[in-house]
LOLUM-404616 format. One record per residue: residue number from 1; residue in one letter; x, y, z of N, C-alpha, C in turn. Coordinates in steps of 0.05 Angstrom, whole numbers, always signed. Layout:
<atom NUM, A, <X, Y, Z>, <X, Y, Z>, <X, Y, Z>>
...
This chain:
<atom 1, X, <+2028, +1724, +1529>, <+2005, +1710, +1540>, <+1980, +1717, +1525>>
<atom 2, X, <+1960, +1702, +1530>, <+1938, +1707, +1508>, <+1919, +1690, +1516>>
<atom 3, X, <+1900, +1694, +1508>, <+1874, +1671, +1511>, <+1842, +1689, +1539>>
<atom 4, X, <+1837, +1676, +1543>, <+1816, +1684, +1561>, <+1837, +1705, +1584>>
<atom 5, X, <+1829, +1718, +1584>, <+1837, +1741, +1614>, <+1862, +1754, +1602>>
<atom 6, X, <+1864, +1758, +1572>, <+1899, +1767, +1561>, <+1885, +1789, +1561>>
<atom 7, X, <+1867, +1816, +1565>, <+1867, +1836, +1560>, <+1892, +1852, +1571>>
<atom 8, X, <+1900, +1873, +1560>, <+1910, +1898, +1569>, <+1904, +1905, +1591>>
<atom 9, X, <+1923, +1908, +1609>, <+1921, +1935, +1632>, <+1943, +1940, +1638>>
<atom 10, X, <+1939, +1974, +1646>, <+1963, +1985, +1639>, <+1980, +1976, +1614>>
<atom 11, X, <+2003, +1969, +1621>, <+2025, +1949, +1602>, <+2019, +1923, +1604>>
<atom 12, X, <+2006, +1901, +1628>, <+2006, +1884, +1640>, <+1977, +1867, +1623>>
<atom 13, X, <+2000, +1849, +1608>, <+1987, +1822, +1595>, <+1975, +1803, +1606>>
<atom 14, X, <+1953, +1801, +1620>, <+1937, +1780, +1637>, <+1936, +1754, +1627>>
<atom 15, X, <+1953, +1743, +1646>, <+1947, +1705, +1646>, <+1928, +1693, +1646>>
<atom 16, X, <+1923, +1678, +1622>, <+1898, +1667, +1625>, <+1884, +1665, +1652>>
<atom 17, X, <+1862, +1668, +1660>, <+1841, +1655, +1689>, <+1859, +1623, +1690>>
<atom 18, X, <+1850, +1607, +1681>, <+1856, +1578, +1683>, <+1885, +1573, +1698>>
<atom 19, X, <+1905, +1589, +1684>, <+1933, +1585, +1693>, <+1932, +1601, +1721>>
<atom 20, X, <+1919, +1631, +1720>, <+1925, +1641, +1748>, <+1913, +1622, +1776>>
<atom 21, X, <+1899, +1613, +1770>, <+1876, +1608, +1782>, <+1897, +1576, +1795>>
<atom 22, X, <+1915, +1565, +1777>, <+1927, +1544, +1790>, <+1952, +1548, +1800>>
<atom 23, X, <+1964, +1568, +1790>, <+1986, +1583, +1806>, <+1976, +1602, +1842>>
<atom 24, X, <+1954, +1607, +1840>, <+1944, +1617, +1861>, <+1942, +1584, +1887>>
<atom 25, X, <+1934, +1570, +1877>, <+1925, +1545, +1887>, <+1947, +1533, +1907>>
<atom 26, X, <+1974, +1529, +1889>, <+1999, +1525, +1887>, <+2012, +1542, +1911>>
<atom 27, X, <+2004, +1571, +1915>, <+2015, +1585, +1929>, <+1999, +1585, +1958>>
<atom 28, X, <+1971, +1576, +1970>, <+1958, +1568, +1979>, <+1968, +1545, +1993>>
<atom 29, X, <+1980, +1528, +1986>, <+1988, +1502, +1991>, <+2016, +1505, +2001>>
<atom 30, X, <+2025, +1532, +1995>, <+2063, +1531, +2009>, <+2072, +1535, +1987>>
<atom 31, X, <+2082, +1527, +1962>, <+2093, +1529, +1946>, <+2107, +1559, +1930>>
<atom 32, X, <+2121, +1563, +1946>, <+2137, +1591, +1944>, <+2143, +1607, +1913>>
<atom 33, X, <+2146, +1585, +1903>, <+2163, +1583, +1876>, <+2135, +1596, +1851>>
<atom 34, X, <+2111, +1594, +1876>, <+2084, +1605, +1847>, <+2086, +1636, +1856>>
<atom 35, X, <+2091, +1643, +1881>, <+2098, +1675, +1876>, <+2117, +1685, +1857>>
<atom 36, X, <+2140, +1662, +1852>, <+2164, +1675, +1838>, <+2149, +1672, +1808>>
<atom 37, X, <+2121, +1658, +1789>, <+2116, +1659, +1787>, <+2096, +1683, +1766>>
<atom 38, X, <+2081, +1686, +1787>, <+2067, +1719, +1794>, <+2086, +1735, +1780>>
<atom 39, X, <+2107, +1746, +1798>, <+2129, +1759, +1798>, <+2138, +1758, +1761>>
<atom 40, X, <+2140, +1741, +1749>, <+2153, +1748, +1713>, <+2128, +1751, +1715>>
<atom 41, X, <+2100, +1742, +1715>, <+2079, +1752, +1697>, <+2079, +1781, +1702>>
<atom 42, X, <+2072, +1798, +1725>, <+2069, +1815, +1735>, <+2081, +1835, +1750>>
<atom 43, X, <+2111, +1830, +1753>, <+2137, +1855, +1770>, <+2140, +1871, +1749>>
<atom 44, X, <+2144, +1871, +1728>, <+2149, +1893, +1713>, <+2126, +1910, +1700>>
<atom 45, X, <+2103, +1907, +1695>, <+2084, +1922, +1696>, <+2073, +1940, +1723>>
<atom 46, X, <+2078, +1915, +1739>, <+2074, +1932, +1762>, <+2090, +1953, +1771>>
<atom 47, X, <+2117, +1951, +1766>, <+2128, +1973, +1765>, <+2132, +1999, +1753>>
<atom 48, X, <+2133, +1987, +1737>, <+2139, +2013, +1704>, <+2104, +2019, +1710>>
<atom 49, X, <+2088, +2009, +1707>, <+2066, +2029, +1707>, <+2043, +2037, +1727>>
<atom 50, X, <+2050, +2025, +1747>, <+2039, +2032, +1781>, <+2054, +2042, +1795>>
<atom 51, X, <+2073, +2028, +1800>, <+2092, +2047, +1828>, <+2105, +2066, +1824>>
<atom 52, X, <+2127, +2065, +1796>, <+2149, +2095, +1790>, <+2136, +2112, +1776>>
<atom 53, X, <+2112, +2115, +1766>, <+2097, +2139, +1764>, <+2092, +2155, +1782>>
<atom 54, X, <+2076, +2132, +1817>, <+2074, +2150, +1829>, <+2093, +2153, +1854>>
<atom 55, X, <+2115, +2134, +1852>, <+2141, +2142, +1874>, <+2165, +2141, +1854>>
<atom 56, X, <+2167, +2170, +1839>, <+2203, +2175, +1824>, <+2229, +2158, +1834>>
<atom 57, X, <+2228, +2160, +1867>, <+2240, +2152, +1873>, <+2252, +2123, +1872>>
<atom 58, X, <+2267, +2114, +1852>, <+2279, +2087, +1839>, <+2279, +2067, +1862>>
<atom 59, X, <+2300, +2075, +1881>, <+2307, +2051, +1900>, <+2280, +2045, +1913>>
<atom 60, X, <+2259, +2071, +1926>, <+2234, +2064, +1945>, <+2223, +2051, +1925>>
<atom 61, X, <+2215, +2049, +1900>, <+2199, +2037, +1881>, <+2205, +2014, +1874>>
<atom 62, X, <+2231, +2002, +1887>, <+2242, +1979, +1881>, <+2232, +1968, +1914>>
<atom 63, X, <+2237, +1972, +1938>, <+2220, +1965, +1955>, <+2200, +1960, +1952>>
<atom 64, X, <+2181, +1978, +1944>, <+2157, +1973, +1941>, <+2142, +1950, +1926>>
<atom 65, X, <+2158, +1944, +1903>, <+2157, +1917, +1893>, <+2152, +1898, +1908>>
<atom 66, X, <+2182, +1896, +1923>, <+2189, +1872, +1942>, <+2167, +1876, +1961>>
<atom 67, X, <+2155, +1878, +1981>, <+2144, +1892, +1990>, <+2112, +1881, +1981>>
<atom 68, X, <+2109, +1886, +1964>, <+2081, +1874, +1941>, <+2078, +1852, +1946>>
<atom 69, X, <+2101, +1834, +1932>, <+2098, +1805, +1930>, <+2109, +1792, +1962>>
<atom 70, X, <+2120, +1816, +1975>, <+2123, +1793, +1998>, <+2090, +1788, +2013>>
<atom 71, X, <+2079, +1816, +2010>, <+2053, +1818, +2025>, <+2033, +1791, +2010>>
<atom 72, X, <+2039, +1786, +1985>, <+2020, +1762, +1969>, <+2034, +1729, +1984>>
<atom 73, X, <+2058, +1737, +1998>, <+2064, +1715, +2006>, <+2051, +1710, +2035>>
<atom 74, X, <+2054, +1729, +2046>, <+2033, +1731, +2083>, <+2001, +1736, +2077>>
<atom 75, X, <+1992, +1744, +2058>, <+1967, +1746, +2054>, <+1946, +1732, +2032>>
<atom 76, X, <+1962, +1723, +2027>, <+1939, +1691, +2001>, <+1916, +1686, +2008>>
<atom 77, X, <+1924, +1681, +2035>, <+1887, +1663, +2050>, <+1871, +1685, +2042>>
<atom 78, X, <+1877, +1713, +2043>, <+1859, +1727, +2046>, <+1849, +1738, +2018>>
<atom 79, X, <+1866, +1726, +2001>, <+1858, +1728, +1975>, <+1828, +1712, +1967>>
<atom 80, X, <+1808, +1732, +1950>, <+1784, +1715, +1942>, <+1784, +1712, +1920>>
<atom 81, X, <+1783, +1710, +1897>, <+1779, +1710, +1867>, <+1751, +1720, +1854>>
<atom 82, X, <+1756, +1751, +1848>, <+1731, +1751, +1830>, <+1728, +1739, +1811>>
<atom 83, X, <+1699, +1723, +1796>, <+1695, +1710, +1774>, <+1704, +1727, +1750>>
<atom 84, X, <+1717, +1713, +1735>, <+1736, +1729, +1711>, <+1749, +1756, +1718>>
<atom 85, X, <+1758, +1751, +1735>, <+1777, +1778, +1741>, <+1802, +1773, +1753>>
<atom 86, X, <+1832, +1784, +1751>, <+1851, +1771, +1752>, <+1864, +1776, +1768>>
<atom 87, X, <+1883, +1768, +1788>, <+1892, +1775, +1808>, <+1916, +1800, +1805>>
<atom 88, X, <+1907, +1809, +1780>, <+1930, +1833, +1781>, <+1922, +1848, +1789>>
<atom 89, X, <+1891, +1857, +1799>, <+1874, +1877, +1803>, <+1886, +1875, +1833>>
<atom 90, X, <+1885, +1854, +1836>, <+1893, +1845, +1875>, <+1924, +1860, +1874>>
<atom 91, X, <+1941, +1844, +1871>, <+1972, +1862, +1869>, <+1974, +1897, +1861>>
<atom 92, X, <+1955, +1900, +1843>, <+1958, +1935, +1840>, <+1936, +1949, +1860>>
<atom 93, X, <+1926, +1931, +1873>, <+1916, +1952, +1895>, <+1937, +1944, +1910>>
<atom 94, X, <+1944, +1934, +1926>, <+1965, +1925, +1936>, <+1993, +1946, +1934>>
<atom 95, X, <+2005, +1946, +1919>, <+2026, +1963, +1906>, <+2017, +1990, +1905>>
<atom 96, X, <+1991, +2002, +1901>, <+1986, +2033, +1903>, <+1978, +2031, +1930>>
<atom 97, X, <+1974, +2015, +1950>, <+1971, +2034, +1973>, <+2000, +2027, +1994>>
<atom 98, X, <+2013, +2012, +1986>, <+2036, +2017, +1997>, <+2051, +2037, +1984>>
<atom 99, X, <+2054, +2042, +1960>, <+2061, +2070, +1937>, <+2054, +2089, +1968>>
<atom 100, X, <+2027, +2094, +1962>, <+2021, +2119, +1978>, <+2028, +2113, +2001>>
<atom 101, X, <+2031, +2096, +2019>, <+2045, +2098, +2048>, <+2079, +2109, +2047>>
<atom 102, X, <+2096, +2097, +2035>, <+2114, +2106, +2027>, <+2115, +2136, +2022>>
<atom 103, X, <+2101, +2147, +2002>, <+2099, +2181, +1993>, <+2090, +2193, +2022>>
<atom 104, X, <+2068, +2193, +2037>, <+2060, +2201, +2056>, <+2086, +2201, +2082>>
<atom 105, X, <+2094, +2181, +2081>, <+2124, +2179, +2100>, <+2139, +2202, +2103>>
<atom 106, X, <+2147, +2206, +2063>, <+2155, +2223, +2054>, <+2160, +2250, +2062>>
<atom 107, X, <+2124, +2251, +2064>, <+2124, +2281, +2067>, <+2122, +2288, +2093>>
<atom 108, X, <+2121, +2269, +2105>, <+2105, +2279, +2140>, <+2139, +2277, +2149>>
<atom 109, X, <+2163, +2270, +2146>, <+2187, +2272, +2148>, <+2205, +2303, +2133>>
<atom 110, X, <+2202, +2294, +2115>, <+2200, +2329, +2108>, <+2192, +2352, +2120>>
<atom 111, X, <+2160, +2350, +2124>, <+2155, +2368, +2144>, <+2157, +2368, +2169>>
<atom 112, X, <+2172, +2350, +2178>, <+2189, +2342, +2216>, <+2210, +2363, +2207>>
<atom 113, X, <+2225, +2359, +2187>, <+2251, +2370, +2180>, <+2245, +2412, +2170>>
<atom 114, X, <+2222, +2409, +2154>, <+2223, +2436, +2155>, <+2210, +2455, +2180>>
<atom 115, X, <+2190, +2430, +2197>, <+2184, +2454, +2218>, <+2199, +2457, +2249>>
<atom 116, X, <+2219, +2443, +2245>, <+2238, +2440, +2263>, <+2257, +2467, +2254>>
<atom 117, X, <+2267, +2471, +2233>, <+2280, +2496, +2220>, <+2273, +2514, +2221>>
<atom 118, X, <+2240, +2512, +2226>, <+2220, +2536, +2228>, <+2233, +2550, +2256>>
<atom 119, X, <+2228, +2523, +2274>, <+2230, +2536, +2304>, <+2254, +2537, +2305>>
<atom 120, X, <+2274, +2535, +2291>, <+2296, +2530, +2307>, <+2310, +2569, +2298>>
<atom 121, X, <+2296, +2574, +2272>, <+2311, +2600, +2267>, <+2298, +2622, +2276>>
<atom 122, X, <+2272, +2616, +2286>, <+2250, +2632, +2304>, <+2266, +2637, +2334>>
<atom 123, X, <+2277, +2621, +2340>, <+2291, +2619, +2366>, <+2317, +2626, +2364>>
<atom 124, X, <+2327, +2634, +2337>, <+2361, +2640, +2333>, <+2376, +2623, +2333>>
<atom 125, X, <+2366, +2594, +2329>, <+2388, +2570, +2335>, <+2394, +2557, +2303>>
<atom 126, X, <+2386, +2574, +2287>, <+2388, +2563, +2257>, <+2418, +2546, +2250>>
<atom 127, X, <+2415, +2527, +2240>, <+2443, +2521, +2228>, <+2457, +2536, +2211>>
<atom 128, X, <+2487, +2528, +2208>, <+2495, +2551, +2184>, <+2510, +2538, +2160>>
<atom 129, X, <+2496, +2514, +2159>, <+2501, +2491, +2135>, <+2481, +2496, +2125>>
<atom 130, X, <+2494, +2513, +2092>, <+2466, +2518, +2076>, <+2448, +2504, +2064>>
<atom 131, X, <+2461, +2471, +2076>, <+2446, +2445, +2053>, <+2426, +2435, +2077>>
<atom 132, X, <+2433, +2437, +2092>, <+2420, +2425, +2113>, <+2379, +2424, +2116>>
<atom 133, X, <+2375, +2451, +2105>, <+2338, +2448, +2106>, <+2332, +2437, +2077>>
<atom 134, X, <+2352, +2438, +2067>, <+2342, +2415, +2033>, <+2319, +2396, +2042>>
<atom 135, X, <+2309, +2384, +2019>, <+2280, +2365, +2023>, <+2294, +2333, +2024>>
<atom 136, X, <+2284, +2322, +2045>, <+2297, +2291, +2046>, <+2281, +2272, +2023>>
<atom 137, X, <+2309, +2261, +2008>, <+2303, +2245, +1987>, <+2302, +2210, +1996>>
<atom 138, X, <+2321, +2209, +2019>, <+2334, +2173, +2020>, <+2318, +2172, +2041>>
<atom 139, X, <+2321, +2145, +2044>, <+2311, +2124, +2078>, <+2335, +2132, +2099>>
<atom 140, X, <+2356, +2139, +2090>, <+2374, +2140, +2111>, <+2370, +2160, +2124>>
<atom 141, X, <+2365, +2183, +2107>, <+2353, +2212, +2130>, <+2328, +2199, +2137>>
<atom 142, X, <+2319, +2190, +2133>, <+2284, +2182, +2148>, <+2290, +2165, +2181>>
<atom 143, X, <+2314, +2146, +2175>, <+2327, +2129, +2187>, <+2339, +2146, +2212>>
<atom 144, X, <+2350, +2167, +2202>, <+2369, +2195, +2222>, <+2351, +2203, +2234>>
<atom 145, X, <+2331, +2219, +2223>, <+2307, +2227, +2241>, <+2297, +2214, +2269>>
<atom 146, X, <+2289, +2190, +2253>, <+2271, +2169, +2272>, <+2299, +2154, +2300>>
<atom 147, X, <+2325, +2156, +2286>, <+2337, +2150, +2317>, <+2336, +2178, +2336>>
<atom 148, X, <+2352, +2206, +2319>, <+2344, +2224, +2335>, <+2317, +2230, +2354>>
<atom 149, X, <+2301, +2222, +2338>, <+2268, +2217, +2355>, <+2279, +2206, +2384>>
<atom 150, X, <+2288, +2182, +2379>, <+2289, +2162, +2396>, <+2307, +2173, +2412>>
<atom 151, X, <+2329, +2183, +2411>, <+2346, +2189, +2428>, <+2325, +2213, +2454>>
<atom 152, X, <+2314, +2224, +2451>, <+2298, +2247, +2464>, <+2279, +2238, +2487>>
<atom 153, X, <+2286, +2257, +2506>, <+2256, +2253, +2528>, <+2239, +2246, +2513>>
<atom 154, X, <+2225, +2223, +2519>, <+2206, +2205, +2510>, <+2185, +2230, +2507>>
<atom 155, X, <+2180, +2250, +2530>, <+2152, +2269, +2535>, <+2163, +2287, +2503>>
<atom 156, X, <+2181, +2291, +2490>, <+2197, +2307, +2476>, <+2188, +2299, +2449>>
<atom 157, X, <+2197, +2276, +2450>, <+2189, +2263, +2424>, <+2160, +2252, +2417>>
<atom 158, X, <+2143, +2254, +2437>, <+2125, +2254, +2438>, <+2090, +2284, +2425>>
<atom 159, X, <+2106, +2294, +2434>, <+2105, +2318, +2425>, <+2113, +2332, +2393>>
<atom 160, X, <+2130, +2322, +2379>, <+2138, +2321, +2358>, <+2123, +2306, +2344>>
<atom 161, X, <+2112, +2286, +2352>, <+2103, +2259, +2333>, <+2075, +2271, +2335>>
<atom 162, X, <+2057, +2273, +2356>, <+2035, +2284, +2345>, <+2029, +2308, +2335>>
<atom 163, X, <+2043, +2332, +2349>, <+2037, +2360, +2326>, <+2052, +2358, +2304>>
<atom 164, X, <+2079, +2354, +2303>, <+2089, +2350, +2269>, <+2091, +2328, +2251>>
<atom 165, X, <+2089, +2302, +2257>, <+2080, +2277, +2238>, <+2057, +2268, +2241>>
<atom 166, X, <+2040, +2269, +2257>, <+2005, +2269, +2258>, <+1977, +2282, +2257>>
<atom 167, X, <+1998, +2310, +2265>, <+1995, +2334, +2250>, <+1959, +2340, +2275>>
<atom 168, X, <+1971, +2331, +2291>, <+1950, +2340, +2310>, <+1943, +2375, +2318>>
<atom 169, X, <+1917, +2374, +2331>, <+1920, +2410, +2329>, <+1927, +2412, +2362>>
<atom 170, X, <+1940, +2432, +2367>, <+1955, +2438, +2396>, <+1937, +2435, +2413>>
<atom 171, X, <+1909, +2435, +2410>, <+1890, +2430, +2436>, <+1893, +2397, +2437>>
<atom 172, X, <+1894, +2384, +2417>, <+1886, +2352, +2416>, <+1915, +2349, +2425>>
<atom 173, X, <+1934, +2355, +2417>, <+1956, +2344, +2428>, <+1967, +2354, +2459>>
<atom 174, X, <+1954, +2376, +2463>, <+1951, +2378, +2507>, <+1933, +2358, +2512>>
<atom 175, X, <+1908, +2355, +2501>, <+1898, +2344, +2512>, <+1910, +2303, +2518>>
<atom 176, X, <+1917, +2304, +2501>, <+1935, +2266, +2494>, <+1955, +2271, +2513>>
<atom 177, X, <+1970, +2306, +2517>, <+1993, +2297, +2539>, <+1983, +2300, +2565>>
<atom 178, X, <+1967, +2298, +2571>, <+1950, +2309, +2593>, <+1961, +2338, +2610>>
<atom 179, X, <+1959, +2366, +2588>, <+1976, +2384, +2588>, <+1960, +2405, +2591>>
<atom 180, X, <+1954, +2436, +2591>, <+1946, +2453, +2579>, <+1967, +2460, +2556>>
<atom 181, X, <+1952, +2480, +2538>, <+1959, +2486, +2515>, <+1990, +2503, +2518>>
<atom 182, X, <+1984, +2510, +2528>, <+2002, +2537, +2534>, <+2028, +2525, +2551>>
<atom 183, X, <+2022, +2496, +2564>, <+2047, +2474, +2577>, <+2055, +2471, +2549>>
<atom 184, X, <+2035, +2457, +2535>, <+2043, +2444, +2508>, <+2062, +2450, +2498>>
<atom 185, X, <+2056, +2482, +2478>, <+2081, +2501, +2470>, <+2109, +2495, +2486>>
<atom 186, X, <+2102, +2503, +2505>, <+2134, +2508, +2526>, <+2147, +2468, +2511>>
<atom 187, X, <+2134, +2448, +2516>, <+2143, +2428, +2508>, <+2150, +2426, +2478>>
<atom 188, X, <+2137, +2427, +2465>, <+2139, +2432, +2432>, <+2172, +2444, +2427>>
<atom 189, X, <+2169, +2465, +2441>, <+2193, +2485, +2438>, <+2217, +2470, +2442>>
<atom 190, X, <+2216, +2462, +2475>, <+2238, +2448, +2476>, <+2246, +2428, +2461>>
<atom 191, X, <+2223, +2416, +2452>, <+2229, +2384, +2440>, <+2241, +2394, +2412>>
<atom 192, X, <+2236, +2424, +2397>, <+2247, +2416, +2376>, <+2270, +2428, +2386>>
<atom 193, X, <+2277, +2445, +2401>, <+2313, +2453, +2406>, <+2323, +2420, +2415>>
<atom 194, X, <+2318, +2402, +2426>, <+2324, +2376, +2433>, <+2336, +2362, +2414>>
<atom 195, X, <+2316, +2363, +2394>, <+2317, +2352, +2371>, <+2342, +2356, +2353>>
<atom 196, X, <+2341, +2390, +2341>, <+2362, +2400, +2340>, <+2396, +2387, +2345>>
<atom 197, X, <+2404, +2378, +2370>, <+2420, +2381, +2389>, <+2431, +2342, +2382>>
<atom 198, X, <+2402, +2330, +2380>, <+2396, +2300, +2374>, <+2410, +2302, +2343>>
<atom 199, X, <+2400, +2310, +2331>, <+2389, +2306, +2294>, <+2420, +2313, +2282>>
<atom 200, X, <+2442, +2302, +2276>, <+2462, +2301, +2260>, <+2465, +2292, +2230>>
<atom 201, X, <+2451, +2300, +2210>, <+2444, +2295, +2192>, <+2470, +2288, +2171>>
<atom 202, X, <+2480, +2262, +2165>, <+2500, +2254, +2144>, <+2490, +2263, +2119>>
<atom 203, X, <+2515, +2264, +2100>, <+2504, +2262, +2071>, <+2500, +2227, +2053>>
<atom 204, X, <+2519, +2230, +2077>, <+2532, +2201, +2062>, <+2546, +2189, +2042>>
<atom 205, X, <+2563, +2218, +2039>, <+2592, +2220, +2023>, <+2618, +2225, +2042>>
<atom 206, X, <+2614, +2223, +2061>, <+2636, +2240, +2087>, <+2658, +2209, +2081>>
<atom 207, X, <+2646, +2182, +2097>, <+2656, +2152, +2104>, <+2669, +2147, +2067>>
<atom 208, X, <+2662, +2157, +2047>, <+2670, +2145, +2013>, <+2695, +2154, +2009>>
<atom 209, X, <+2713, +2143, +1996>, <+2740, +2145, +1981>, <+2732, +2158, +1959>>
């Protein structure tokens, strides 16, 4: 591509203004087929040089894509057009802050999983599967977690979600359960032995031939 708006970014060869500008139009009006569109000008830059830089992770980086362009399909109206500026700027903000929602997921799951291990070997209830406090890489442990959640006294899991995935401080989180601090703990505690008891973590090689 070339002509008015072909500068460089990142890797990503900008479509002329004129053409985006009627492919945008097109997609405005229903026409599905101008996202798919978008998508050859701009899925593979967007990838290779926005998302798997900052999520390694192949398959979430391939969501995240999808994910991109589906959000350009529910959100167009809200698209505005800066004068000479191209809507790739729109899609790569787009794509880095779902990037970072994804990473953040990441880690606030991780650390469900490591401070649950915390309490659980503080209390003597450690597992004796040495793979087990490894760092979660897939959606499917994220997936395990979040039903284990679910399976738990609601007051249990409740408790979990704000001191270990929202990372609240133990006064803010008595105060949300309408608790004292020192109730709090006694809850905390239990919810992660709960948890524990809930949380059966696959590899997801056990069900394979």
């Amino acid at each position: 591509m070339s002509g008015s708006g072909g500068a460089l970014t990142d890797e990503a060869e900008l479509a002329p203004l004129p053409d985006e500008r009627a492919v945008v139009e097109r997609l405005r009006q229903g026409d599905r087929a101008a996202a798919g569109t978008l998508y050859v000008w701009y899925g593979t830059p967007l990838f290779r040089e926005v998302i798997l830089p900052r999520l390694p992770n192949r398959e979430q980086a391939e969501d995240v894509l999808r994910d991109t362009f589906r959000a350009v399909l529910e959100r167009i109206e809200t698209y505005h057009p800066d004068e000479n500026k191209s809507i790739y700027f729109w899609l790569r903000r787009i794509a880095i802050n779902r990037t970072t929602d994804v990473h953040r997921a990441n880690l606030r799951t991780k650390k469900l999983e490591a401070a649950i291990e915390a309490e659980a070997r503080i209390h003597g209830a450690a597992s004796t599967d040495a793979d087990q406090g490894r760092g979660i890489e897939s959606d499917d442990t994220r997936e395990q977690i979040e039903q284990a959640l679910q399976r738990l006294n609601p007051r249990y899991a409740e408790a979990l979600r704000l001191r270990l995935l929202r990372e609240h401080s133990r006064e803010d989180c008595a105060a949300r359960m309408g608790v004292t601090v020192g109730n709090f703990d006694v809850i905390l505690h239990r919810a992660s032995a709960a948890f524990r008891n809930a949380y059966t973590p696959t590899t997801g090689h056990a069900s394979r031939d």
